[in-house]
Backbone as a ProteinNet text record, in pm:
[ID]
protein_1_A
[PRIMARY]
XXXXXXXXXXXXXXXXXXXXXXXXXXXXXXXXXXXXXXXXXXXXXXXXXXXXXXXXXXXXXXXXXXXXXXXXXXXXXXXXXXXXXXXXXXXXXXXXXXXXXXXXXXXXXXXXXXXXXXXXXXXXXXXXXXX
[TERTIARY]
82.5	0	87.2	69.9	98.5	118.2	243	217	167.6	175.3	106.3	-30.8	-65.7	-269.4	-287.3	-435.7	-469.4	-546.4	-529.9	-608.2	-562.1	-665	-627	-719.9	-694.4	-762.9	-823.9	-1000.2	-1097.5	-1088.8	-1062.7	-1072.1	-1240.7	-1275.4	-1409.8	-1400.5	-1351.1	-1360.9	-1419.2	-1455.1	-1453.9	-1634.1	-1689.9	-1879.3	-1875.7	-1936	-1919.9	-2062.1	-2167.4	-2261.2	-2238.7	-2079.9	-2070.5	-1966.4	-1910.6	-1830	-1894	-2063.5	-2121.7	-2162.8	-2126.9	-2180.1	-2092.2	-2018.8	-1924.1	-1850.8	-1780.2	-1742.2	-1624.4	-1591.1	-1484.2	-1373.7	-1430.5	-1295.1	-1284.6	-1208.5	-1157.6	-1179	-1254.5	-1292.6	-1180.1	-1184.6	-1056	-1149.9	-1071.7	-1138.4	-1043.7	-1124.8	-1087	-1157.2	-1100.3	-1127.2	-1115.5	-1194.9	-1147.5	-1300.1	-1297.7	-1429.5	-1453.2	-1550	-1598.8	-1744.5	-1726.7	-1801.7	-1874.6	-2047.8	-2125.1	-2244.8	-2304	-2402.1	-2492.7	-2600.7	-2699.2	-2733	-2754	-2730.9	-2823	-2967	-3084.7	-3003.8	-2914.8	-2884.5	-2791	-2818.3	-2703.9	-2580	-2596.7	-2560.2	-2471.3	-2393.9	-2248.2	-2276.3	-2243.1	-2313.6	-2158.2	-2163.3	-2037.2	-2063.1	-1986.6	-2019.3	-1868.7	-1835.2	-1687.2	-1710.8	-1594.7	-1556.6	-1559.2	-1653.8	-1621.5	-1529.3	-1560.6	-1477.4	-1496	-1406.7	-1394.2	-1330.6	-1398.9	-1340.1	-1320.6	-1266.6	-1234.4	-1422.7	-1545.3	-1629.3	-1735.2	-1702.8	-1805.1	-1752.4	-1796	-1807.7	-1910.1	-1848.7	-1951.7	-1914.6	-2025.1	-2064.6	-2111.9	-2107	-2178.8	-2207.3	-2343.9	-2414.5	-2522.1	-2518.5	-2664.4	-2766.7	-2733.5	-2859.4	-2913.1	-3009.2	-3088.7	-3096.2	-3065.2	-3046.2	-3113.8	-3246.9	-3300	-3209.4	-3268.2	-3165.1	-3185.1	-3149.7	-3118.5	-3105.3	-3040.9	-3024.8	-2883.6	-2850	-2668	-2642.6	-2486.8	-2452.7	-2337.1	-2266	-2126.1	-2044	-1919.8	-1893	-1760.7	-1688.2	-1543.2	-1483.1	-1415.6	-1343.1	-1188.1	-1170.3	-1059.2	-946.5	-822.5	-733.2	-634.8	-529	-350.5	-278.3	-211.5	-106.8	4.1	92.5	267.7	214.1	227.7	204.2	100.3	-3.6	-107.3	-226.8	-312.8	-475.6	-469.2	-548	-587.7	-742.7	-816.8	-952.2	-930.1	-1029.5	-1083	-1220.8	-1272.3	-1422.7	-1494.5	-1610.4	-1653	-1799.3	-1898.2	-2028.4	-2084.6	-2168.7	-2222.4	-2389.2	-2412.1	-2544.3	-2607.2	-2654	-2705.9	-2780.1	-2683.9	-2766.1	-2883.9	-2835.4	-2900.4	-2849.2	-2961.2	-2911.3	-2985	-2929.6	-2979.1	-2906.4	-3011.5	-3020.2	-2919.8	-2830.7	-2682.1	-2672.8	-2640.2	-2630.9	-2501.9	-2452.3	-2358.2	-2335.6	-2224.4	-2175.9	-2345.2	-2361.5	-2478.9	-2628.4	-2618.2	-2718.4	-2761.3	-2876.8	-2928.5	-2855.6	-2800.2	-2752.2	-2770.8	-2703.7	-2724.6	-2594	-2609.6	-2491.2	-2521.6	-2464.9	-2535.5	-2414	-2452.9	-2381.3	-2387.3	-2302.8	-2298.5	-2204.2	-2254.7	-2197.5	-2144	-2021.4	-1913.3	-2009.7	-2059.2	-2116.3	-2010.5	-1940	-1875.4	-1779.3	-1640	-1521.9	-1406.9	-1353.8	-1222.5	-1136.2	-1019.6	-916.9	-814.1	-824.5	-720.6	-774.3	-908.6	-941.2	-962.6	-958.9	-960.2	-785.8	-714.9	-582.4	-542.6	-609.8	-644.4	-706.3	-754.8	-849	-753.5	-691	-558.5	-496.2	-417	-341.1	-401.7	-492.3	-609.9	-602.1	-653.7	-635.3	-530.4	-395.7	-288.6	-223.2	-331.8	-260.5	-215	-178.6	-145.8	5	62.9	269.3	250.7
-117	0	123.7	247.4	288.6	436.5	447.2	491.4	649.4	717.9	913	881.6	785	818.1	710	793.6	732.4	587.5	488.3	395	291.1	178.5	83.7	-22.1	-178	-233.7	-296.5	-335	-388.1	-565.4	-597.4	-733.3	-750.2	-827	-871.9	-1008.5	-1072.3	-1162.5	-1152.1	-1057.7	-1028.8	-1085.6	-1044.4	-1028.8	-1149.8	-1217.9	-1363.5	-1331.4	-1258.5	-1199.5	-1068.2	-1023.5	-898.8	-1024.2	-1139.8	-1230.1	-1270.7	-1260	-1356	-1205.2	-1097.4	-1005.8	-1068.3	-1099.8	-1132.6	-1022.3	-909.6	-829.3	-853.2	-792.1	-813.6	-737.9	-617.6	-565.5	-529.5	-501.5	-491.3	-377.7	-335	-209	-133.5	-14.6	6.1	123.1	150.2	239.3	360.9	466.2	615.4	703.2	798.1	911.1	1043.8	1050	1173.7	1231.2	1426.1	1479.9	1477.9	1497.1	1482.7	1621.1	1674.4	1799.5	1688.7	1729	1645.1	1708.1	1736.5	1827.1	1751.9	1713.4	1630.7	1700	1625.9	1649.6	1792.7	1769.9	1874.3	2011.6	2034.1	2124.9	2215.6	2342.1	2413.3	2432	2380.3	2400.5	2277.6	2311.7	2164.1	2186.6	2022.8	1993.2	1880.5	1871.3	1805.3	1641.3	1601.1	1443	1408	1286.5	1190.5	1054.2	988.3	886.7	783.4	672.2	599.8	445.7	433	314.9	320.3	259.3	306.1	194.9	115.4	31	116.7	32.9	54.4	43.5	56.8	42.7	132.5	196.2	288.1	327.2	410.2	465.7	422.3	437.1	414.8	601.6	641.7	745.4	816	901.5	964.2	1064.6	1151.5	1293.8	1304.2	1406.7	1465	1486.6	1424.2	1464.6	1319.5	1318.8	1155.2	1225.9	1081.8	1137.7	980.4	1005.4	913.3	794.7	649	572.5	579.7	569.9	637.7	750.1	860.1	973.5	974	1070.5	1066.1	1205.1	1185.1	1252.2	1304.6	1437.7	1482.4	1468.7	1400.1	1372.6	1429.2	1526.6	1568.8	1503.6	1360.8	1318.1	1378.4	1466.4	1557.9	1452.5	1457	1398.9	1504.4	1430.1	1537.7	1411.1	1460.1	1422.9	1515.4	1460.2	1489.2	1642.4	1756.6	1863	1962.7	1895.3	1947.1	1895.8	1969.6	1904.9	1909	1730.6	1726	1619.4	1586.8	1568.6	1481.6	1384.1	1294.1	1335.4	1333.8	1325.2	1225.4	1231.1	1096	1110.5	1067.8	1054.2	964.6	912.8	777.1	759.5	671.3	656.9	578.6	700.2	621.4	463.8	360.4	242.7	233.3	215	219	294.1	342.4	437.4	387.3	455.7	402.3	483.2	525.8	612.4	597.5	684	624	759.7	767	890.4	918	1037.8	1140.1	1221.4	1248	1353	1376.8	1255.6	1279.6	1350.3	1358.9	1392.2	1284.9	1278.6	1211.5	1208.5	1094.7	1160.4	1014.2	985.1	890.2	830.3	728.7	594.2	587.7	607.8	618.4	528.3	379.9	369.2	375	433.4	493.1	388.2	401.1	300	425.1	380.7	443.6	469.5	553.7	519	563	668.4	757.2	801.2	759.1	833.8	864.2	969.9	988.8	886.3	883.3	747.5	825.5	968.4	1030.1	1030.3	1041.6	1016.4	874.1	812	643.6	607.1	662.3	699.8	754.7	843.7	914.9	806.5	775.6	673.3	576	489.7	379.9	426.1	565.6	631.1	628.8	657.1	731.6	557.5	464.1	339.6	298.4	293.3	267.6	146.8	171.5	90.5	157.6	265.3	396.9	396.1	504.3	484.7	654.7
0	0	0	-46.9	-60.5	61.8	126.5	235	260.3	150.8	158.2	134.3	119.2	147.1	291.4	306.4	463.4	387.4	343.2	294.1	340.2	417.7	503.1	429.1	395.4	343.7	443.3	418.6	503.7	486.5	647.8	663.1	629.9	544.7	607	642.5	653.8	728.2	893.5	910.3	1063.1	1054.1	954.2	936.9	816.1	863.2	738	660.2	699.7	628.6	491.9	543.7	423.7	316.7	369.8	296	187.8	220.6	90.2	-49.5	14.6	-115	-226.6	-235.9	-361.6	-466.8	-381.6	-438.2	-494.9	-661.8	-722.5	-659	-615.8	-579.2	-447.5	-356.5	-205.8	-166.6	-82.1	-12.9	80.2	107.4	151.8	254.2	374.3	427.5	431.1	425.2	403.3	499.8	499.3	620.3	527.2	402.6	318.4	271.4	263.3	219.2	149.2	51.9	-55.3	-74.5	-205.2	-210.5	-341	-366.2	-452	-462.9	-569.8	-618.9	-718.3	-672.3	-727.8	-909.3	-965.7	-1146	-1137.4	-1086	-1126.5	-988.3	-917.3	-830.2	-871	-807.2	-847.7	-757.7	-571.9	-485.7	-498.8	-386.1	-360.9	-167.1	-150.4	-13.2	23.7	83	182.2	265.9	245.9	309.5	319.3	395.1	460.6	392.7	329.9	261.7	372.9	401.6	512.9	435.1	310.8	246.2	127.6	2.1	-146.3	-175.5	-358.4	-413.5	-538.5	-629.4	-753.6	-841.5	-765.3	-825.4	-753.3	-657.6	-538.4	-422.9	-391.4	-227.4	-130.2	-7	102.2	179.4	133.7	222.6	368.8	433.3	525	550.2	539.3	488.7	584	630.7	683.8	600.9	463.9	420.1	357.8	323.6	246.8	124.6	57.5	-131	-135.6	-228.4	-271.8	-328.4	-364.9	-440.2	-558.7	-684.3	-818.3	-882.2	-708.4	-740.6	-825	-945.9	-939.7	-904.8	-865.1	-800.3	-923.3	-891.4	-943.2	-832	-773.5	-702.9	-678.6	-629.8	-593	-483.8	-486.4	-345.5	-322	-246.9	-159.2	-89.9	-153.5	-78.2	-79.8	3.7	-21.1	-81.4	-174	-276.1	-258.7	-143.5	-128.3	-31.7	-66.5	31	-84.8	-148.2	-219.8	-231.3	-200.7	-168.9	-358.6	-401.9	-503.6	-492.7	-608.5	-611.5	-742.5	-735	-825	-871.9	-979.8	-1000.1	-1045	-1032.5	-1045.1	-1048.4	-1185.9	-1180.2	-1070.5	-960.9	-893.4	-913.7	-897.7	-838.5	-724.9	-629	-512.9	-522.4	-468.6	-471.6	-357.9	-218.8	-93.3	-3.9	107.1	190	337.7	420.8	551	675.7	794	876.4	944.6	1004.1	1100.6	1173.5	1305.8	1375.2	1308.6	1301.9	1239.3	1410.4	1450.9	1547.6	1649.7	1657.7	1785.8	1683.9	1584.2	1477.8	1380.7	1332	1258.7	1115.4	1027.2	930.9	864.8	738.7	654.3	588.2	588.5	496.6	382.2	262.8	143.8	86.5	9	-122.9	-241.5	-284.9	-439.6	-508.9	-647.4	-747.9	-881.5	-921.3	-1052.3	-1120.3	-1202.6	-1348.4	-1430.9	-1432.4	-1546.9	-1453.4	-1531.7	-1468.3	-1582.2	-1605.1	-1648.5	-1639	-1731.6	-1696.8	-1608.1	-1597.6	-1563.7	-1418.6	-1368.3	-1243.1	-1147.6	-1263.1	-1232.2	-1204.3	-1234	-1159.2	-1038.2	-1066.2	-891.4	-808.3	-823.4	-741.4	-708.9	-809.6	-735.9	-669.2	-670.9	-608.8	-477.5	-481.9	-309.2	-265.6	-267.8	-286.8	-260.1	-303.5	-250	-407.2	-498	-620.9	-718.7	-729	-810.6	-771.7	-850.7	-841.1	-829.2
[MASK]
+++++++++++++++++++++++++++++++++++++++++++++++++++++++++++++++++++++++++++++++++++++++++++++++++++++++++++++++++++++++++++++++++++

């Protein structure tokens, strides 16, 4: 892994119930913001990266975003001593209620639809499979 991003790969082995989703690719957990502005909005709203594959995010927002909402998605990392960003089309798959800082707030996962190859680089990098 790659040691300038905060990206730690997720045992699941720990929950033998998340073992049977059958995911191709390995979830990684992250601690990074993310700015995302629903397609029909003109505003940008703020949410925290709780885990990221090479195919989606696992989110957390005070706000509820329907499921087949998409999103425009800016995820915020530092690269060496410079804040840089990936973009990324998603679409809300499922979402579900989770207290946030003693507040009501929401788990949302989102799925890739549309990404740059130049941001799909960014992403290994954030990931820890990037050079």
């Amino acid at each position: 892994m790659n040691g300038s991003t905060n990206a730690q790969w997720m045992d699941s082995t720990h929950d033998a119930e998340s073992t049977r989703e059958k995911r191709k690719h390995p979830r990684f957990y992250l601690n990074l913001p993310i700015e995302f502005r629903m397609m029909d909005a003109s505003y940008v709203r703020g949410a925290m990266v709780v885990n990221a594959s090479e195919t989606g995010l696992l989110i957390r927002s005070l706000n509820n975003i329907p499921i087949g909402t998409r999103l425009k998605i800016a995820v915020l990392f530092s690269k060496g001593f410079e804040l840089a960003n990936f973009e990324v089309l998603a679409e809300v798959v499922w979402n579900k209620i989770h207290l946030v800082d003693g507040r009501q707030g929401y788990q949302l996962g989102l799925k890739f639809i549309e990404m740059l190859e130049e941001d799909r680089q960014k992403l290994k990098h954030v990931l820890g499979d990037g050079e």
